[in-house]
N, CA, C and O atoms as a GROMACS GRO file, in nm:
protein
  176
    1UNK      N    1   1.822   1.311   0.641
    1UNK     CA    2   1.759   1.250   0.757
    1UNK      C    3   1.816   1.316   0.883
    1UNK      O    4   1.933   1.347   0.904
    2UNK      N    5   1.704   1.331   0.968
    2UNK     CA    6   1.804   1.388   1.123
    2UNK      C    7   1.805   1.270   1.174
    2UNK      O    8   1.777   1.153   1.149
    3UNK      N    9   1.866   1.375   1.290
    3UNK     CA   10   1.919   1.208   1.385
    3UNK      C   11   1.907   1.295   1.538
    3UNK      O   12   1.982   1.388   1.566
    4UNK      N   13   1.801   1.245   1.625
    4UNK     CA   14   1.827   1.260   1.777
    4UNK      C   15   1.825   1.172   1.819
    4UNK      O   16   1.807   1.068   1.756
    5UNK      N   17   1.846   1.181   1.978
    5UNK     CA   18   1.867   1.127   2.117
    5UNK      C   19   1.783   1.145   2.180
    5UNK      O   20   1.728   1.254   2.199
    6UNK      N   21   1.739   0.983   2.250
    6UNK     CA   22   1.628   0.941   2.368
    6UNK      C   23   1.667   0.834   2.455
    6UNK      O   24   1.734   0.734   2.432
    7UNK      N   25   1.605   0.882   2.576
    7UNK     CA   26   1.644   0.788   2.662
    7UNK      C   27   1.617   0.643   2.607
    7UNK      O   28   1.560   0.626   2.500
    8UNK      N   29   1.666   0.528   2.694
    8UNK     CA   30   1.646   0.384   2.657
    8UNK      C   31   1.498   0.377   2.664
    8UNK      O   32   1.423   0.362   2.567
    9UNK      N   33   1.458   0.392   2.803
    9UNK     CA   34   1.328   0.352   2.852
    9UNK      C   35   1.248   0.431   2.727
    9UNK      O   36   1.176   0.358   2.659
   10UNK      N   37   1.251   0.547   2.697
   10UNK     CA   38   1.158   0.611   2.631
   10UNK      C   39   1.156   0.525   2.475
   10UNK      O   40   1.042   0.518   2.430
   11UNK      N   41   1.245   0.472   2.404
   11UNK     CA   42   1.249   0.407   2.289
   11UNK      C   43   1.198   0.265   2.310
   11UNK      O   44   1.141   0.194   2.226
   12UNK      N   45   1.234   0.228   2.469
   12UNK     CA   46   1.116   0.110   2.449
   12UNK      C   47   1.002   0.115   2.472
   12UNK      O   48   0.926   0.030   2.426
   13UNK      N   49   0.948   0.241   2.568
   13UNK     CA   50   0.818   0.241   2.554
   13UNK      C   51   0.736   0.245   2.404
   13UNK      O   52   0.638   0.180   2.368
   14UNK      N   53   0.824   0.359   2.322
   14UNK     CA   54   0.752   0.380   2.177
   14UNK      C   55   0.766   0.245   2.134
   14UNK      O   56   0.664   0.227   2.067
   15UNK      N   57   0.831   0.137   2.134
   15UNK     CA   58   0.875   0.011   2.056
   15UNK      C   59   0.735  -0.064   2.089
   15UNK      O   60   0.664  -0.090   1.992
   16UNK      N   61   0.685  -0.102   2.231
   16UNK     CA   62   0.568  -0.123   2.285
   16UNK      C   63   0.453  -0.026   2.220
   16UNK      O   64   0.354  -0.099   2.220
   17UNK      N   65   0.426   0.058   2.184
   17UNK     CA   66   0.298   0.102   2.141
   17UNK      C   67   0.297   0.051   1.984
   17UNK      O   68   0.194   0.011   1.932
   18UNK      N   69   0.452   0.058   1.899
   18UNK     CA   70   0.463  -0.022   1.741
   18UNK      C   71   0.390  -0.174   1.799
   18UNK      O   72   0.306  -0.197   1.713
   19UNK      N   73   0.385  -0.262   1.882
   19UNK     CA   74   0.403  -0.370   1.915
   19UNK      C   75   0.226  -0.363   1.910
   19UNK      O   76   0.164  -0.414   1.816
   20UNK      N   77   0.175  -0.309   1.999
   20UNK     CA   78   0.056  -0.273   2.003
   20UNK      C   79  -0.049  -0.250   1.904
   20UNK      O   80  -0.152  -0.314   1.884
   21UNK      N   81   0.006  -0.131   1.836
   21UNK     CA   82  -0.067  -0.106   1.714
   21UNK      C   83  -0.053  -0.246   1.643
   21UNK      O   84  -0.165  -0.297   1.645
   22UNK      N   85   0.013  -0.305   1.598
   22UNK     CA   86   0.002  -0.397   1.526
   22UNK      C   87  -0.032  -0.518   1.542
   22UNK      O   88  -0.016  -0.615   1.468
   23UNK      N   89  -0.103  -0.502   1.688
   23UNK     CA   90  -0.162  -0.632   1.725
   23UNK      C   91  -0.351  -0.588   1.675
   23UNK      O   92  -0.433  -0.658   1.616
   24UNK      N   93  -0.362  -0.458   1.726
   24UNK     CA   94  -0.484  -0.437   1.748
   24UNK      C   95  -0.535  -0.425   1.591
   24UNK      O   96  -0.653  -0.449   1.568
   25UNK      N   97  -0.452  -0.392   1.489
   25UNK     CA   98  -0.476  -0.395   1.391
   25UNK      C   99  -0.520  -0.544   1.302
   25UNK      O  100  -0.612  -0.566   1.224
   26UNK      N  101  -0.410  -0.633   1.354
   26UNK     CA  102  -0.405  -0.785   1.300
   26UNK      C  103  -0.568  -0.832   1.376
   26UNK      O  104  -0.649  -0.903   1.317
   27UNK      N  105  -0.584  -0.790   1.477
   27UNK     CA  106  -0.759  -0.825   1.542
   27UNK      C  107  -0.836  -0.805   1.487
   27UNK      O  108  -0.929  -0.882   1.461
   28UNK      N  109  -0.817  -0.660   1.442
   28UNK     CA  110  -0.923  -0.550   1.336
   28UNK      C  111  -0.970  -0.644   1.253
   28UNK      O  112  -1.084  -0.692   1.247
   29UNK      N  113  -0.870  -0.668   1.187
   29UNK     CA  114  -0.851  -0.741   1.073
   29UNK      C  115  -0.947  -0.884   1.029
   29UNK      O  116  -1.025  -0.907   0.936
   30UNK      N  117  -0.895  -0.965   1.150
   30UNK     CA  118  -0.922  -1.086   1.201
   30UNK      C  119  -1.100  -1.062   1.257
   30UNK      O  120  -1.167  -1.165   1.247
   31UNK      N  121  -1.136  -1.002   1.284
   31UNK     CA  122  -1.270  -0.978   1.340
   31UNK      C  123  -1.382  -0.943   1.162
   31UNK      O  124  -1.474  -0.998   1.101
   32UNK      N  125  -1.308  -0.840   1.149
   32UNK     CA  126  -1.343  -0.846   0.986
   32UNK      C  127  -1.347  -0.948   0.932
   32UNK      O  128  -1.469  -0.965   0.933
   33UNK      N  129  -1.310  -1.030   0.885
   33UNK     CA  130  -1.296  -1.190   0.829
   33UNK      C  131  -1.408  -1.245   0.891
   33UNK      O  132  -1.509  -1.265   0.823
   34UNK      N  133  -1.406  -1.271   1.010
   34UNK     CA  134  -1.528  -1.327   1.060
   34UNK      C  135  -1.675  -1.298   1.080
   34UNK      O  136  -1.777  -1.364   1.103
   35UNK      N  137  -1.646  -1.183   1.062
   35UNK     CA  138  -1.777  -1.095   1.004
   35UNK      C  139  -1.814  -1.090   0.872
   35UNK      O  140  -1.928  -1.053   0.843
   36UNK      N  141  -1.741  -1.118   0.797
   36UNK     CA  142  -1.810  -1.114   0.646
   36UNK      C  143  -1.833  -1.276   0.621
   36UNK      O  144  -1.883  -1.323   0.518
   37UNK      N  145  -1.793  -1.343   0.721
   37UNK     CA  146  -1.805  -1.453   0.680
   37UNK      C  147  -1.892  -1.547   0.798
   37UNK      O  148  -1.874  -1.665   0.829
   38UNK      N  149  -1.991  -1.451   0.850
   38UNK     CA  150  -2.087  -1.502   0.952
   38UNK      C  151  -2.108  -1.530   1.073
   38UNK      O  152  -2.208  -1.540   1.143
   39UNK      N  153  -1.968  -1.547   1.090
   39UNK     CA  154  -1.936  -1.637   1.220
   39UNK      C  155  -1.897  -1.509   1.333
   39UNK      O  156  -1.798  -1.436   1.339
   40UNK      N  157  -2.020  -1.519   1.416
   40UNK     CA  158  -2.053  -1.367   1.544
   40UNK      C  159  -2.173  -1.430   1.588
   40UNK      O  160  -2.248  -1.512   1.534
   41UNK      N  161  -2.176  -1.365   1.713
   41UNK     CA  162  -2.266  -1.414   1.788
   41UNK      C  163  -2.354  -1.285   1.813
   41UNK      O  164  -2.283  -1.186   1.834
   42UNK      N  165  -2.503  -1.258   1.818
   42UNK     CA  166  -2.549  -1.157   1.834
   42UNK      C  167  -2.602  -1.093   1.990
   42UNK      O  168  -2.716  -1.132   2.016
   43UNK      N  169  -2.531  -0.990   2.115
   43UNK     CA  170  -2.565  -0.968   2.201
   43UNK      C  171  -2.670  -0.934   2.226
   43UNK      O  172  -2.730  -0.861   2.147
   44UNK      N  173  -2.742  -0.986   2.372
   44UNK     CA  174  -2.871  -0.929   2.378
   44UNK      C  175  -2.878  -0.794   2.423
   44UNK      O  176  -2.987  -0.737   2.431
   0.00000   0.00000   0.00000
């Protein structure tokens, strides 16, 4: 395994996009469910 060095700020920004992805994914997700299971409303 290597091993580098990053600033603070820069490791929390990447920590925030992990944070992210895994929200938008759990939505993905969650929107799916409700779509196979009817419940959407159709735009005009």
């Amino acid at each position: 395994m290597e091993t580098i060095t990053i600033s603070r700020s820069e490791y929390e920004r990447l920590k925030k996009f992990e944070t992210l992805d895994f929200e938008l994914i759990r939505q993905f997700a969650s929107s799916l469910d409700d779509l196979k299971k009817g419940r959407f409303k159709r735009l005009a």
